[in-house]
N, C-alpha and C positions, 0 to 999 in steps of 0.2 A: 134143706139148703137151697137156698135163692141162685138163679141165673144172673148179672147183672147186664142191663143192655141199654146203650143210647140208643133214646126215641127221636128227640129232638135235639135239632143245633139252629142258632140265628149268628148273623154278624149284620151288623150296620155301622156305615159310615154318615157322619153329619157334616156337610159340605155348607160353608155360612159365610158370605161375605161380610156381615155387620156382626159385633161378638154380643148385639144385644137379641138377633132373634135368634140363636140355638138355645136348644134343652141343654139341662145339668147334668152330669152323668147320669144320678138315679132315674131322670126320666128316660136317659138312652135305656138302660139296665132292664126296666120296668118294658120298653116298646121289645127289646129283644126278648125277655124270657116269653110275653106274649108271641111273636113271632117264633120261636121254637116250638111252643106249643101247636102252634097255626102248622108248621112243619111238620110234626106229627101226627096231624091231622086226627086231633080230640076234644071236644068241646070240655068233656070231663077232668081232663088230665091234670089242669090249673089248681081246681077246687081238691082234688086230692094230693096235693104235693104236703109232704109230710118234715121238708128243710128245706131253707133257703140261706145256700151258701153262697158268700161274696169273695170275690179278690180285694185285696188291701190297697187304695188306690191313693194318688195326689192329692185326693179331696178328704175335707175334717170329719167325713159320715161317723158316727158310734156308733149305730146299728141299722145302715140303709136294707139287712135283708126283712127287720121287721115291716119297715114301710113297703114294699114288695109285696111280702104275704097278705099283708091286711087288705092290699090292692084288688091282688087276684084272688082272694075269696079265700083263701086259708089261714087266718089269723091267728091259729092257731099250732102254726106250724113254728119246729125249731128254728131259733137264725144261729149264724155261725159266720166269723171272719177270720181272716187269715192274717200274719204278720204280712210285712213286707215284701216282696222279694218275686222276680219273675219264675222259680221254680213251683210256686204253689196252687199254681193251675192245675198242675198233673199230681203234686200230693191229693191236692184235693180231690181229684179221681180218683185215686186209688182208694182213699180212706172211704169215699162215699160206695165206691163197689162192693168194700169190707162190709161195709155198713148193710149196703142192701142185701150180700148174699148170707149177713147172717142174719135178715130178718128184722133189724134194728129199725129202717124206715124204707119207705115202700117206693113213693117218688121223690126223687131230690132234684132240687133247681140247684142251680153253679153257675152265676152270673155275675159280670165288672164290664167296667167301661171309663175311660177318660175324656176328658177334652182340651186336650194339649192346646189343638189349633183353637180352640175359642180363648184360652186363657193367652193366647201369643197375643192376638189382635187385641185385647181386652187391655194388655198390659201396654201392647204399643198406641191403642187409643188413651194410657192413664186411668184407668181403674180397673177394680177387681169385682169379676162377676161372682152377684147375690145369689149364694145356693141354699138349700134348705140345710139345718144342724141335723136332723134323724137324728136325734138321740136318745140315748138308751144304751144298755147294756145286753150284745151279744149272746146266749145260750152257753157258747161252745167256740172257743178260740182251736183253729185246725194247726197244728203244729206250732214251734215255738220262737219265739224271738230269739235274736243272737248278733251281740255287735259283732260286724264286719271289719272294723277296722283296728287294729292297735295303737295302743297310746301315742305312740311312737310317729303311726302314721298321719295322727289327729295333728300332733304337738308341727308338725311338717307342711301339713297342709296336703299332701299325698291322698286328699281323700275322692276326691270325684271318678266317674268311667273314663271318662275325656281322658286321664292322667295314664291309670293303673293299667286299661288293657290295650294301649301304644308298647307301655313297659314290656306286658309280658310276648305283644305282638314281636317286640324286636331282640325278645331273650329267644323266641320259636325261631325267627328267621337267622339268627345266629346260630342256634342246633341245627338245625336244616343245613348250613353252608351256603344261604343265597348269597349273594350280593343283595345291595340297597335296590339297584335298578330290578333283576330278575326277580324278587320278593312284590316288588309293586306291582311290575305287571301280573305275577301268580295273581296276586290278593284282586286285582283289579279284574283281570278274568273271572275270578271264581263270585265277582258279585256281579257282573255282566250276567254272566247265566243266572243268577238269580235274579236279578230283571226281566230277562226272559221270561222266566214263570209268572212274574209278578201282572206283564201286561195277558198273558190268560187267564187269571184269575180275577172272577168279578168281582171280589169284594177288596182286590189289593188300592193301598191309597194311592200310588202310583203307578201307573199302566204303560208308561211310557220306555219302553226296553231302551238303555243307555250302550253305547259302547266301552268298553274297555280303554281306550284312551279319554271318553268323555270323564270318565270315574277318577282315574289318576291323575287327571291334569286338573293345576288349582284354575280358577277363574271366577267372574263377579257370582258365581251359582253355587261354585264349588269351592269356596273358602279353606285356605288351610284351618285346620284346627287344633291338634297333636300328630305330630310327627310318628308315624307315616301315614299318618290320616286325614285328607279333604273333608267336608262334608260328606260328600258321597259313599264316604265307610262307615262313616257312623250312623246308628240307629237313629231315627225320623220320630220324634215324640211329639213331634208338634202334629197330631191328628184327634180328631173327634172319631171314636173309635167302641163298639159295645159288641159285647156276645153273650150268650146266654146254651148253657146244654143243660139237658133233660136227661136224666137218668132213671129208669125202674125194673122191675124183674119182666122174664119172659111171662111168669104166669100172670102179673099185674096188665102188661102191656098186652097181653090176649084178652083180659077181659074188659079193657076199656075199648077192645075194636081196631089197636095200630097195627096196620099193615105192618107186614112181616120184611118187604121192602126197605122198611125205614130202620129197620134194625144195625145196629156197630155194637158185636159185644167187643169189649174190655178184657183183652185174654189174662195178661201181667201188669203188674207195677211195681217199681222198684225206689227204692229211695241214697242217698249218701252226700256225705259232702264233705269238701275238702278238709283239711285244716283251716282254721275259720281267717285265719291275718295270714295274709299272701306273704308277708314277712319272716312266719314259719315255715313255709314250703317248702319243701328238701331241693327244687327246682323250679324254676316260670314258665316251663315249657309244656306239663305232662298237668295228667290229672285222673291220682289214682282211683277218684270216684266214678266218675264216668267209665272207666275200664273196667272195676269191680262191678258194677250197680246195672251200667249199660250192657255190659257182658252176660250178666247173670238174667237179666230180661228175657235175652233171646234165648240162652238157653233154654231156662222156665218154658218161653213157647215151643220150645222146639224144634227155633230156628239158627240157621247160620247168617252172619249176615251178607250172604250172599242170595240169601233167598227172599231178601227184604224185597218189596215190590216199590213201597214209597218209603221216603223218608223225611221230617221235618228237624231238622237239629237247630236247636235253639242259636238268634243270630243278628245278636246286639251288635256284633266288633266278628269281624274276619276271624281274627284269631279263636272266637267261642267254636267260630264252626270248623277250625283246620282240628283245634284238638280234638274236638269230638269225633271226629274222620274220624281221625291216628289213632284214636283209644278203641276204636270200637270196629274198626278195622272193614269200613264200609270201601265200596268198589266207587274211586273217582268219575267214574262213565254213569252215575247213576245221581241224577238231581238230587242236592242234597236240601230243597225247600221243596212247599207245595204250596206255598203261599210265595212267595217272594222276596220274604227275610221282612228283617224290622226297618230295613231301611227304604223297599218299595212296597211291601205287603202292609207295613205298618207296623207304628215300635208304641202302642199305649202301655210303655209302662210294665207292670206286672201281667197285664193281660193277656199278653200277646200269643202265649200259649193256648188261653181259650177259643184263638182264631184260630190256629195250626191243628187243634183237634178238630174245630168243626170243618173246618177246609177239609182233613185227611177222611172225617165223615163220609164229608159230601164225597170226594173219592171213590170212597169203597164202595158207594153204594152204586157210583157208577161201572165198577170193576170187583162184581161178586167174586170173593173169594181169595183175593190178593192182600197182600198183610201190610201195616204200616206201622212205622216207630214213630213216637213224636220223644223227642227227649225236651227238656225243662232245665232250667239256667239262673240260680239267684247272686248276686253278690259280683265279684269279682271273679266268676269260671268256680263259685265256692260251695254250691246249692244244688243237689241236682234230683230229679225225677225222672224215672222214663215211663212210655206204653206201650203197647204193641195190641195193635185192635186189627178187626176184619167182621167183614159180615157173614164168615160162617161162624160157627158154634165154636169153642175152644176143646178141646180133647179132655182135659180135665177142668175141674170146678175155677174160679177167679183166684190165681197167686197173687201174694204180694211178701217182699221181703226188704227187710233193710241192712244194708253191707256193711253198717257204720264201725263194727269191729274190726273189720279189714285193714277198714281203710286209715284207723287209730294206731295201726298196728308199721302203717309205713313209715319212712325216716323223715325228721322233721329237723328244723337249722333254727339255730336261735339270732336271736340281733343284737348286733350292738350299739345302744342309744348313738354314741360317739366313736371315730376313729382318728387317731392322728398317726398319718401312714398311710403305704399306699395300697389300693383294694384292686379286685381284679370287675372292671363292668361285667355284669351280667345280663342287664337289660336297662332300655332308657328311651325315653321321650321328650319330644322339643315342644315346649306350647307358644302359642304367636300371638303377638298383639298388632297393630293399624300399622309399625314399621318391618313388621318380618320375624323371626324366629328372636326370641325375646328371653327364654331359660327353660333349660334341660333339668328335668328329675331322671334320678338313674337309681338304681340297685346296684348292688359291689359284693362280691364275696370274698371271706376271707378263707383261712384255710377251714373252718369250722364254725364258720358261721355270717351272716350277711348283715349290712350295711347302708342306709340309707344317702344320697349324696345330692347337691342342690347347686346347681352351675349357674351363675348368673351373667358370664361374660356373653354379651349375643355374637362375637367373632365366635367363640368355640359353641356358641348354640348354635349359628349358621354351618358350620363344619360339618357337625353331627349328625344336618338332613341330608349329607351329602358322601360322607366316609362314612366307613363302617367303627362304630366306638366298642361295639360291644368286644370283649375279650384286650382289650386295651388297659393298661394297668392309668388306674387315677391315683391322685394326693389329696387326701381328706383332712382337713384339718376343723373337726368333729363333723360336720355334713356340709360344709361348704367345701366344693370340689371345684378343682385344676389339673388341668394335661399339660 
């Protein structure tokens, strides 16, 4: 049985005023796996990579990890992509640790990258930049597809982030008891300190620590966007963004020469995920993956999570990071990025995990011996991954388990297409257009099951950024909703 251990990590940012002189992803993809390598300081390392796994990005790639291997001298290595979804950085971890400690492949590449900011400028100059097709068909697809949405939420238009996790931000802030004002500034706090992190961290896209009123208050920077959320809460995709990790055993990585320094073994990995339609959730508040999956992690290592030294919890939307607090029962005095969230660290997309592992890397390697969690985030809070690494050894051989019986086993609410009659809010968001808050989607419960609802009056969408609607009985007559 194999040890399995990161040797190498890269992240780069592409900074481009004109959207005609940046690289394409795969050429970011390709510059970082090389610079990981360079990190690990092995001229051989490349030419024996034995997979090359991608994250599933914006771009139309079939198979950008063949083009990669053929690059760096192993063309004859497995490729492998992943569906969708920002959880499958850390799947992808774990399954490649399985992989190496049963002997299956020796060195594995695990590399993605987007270019949000070139495709912005690209679009606001009027065309679409010319990337290469790679195509080809994959080896090995790493876990599996799964629509996110219900018919129901398709047939509504209920389907974008912008929409669903305002919703579930203001079914949390309703459980909780805030008010609207104490909710904002929480939420607005707890991303201020995550700017903080963001301006220490060299590879964050934004370095600029904001305040707590900068965040919450709209203006020409900080547009409203869904109610309770400015810009400044939402994840930041507009970046030119690549990483690349290196994975192999202790006995591979001694005999190609990598210092022992360079080492992050992979203690756990865990996997689960919600009920897949936010639609069925017994609740918008909770999430019993993360609690089963995230829980069962630390325990595997051994730890409480009091004993966590870092931590990266996945941090698309405020609310991804309060639940994962709550579920996993981490200590608020303790930073819960190391990067600086997706919104100053950087949000490529699915990738972003790849940068949260290699940040917690770089970490450990400066803080021998201290443990870090990274957890992982796909869908609407629906996807989830975690890991728990450090550069000492693990006490026992590489875990890896998935909760998903568990968490199949919790209480689940049906929907109903239509209601005529009135529903109890359970959660809801205002979306805005050039005159101001423009129409509310809301969530409703009945006594046994929930409700979809669609407010077009903008007096009572202007209301709702301002009262509290949630637990307020509406009148639905099929999803067109009035107070």
């Amino acid at each position: 049985m194999q040890t399995p251990v990161l040797v190498g990590i890269a992240q780069l940012n592409q900074r481009i005023d004109d959207p005609n002189d940046g690289k394409e992803p795969y050429l970011l993809m390709l510059e970082a796996v090389r610079a990981a390598a360079e990190d690990a300081g092995s001229h051989e390392l490349l030419s024996r990579v034995d997979s090359v796994r991608v994250i599933k990005g914006g771009w139309r790639y079939q198979d950008p990890g063949r083009a990669i291997a053929e690059v760096i001298g192993s063309p004859g290595a497995e490729t492998c992509l992943t569906p969708f979804g920002g959880n499958f950085v850390q799947t992808t971890m774990n399954m490649s640790c399985l992989d190496v400690q049963s002997g299956k492949h020796e060195v594995i590449v695990i590399a993605g990258a987007e270019c949000g900011n070139t495709r912005a400028k690209a679009r606001r100059a009027g065309f679409k930049p010319q990337w290469s097709a790679l195509e080809g068909t994959p080896d090995r697809m790493i876990g599996a597809d799964a629509p996110m949405m219900h018919p129901r939420e398709e047939a509504l238009n209920i389907i974008q982030p912008i929409q669903v996790y305002p919703i579930l931000e203001s079914a949390l802030r309703h459980h909780r008891g805030q008010s609207i004002d104490e909710h904002l500034r929480h939420i607005s706090e707890l991303w201020a300190g995550f700017s903080v992190v963001a301006a220490g961290n060299p590879h964050a896209w934004i370095r600029e620590a904001k305040t707590a009123e900068e965040i919450r208050t709209p203006s020409t920077v900080n547009r409203p966007v869904s109610f309770p959320y400015p810009k400044f809460l939402n994840s930041n995709n507009n970046v030119d963004q690549a990483a690349a990790l290196i994975l192999t055993s202790t006995e591979k990585a001694r005999a190609l020469g990598i210092a022992e320094d360079k080492w992050v073994y992979p203690w756990v990995g865990t996997n689960a995920h919600d009920h897949y339609f936010v639609s069925n959730r017994n609740n918008l508040h909770s999430s019993p993956a993360i609690r089963f999956a995230g829980t069962r992690a630390l325990e595997m290592a051994g730890i409480q999570p009091t004993d966590i030294d870092m931590v990266d919890l996945y941090s698309c939307f405020p609310v991804a990071v309060q639940v994962s607090a709550a579920e996993l029962g981490l200590d608020p005095a303790l930073p819960w990025t190391v990067t600086g969230g997706m919104t100053w660290g950087g949000g490529p997309l699915n990738d972003y995990v790849m940068h949260s592992i290699a940040r917690m890397a770089e970490l450990l390697r400066e803080k021998p011996g201290e443990r870090g969690l990274v957890t992982a985030n796909g869908g609407y809070i629906t996807k989830h991954a975690f890991g728990v690494y450090s550069t000492e050894p693990p006490s026992e051989p590489y875990r890896h388990e998935d909760l998903q019986d568990r968490v199949d086993q919790t209480p689940s609410r049906e929907l109903v297409d239509e209601h005529f009659g009135t529903a109890e809010v359970e959660g809801y968001t205002v979306m805005y257009d050039g005159d101001g808050p423009a129409i509310a989607y809301l969530a409703a419960r009945l006594d046994d099951a929930r409700v979809w609802g669609i407010c077009n009056d903008r007096d009572t969408a202007s209301a709702m950024t301002t009262e509290e609607f949630c637990g307020r009985r509406v009148t639905l007559a099929g999803n067109a909703a009035s107070f």
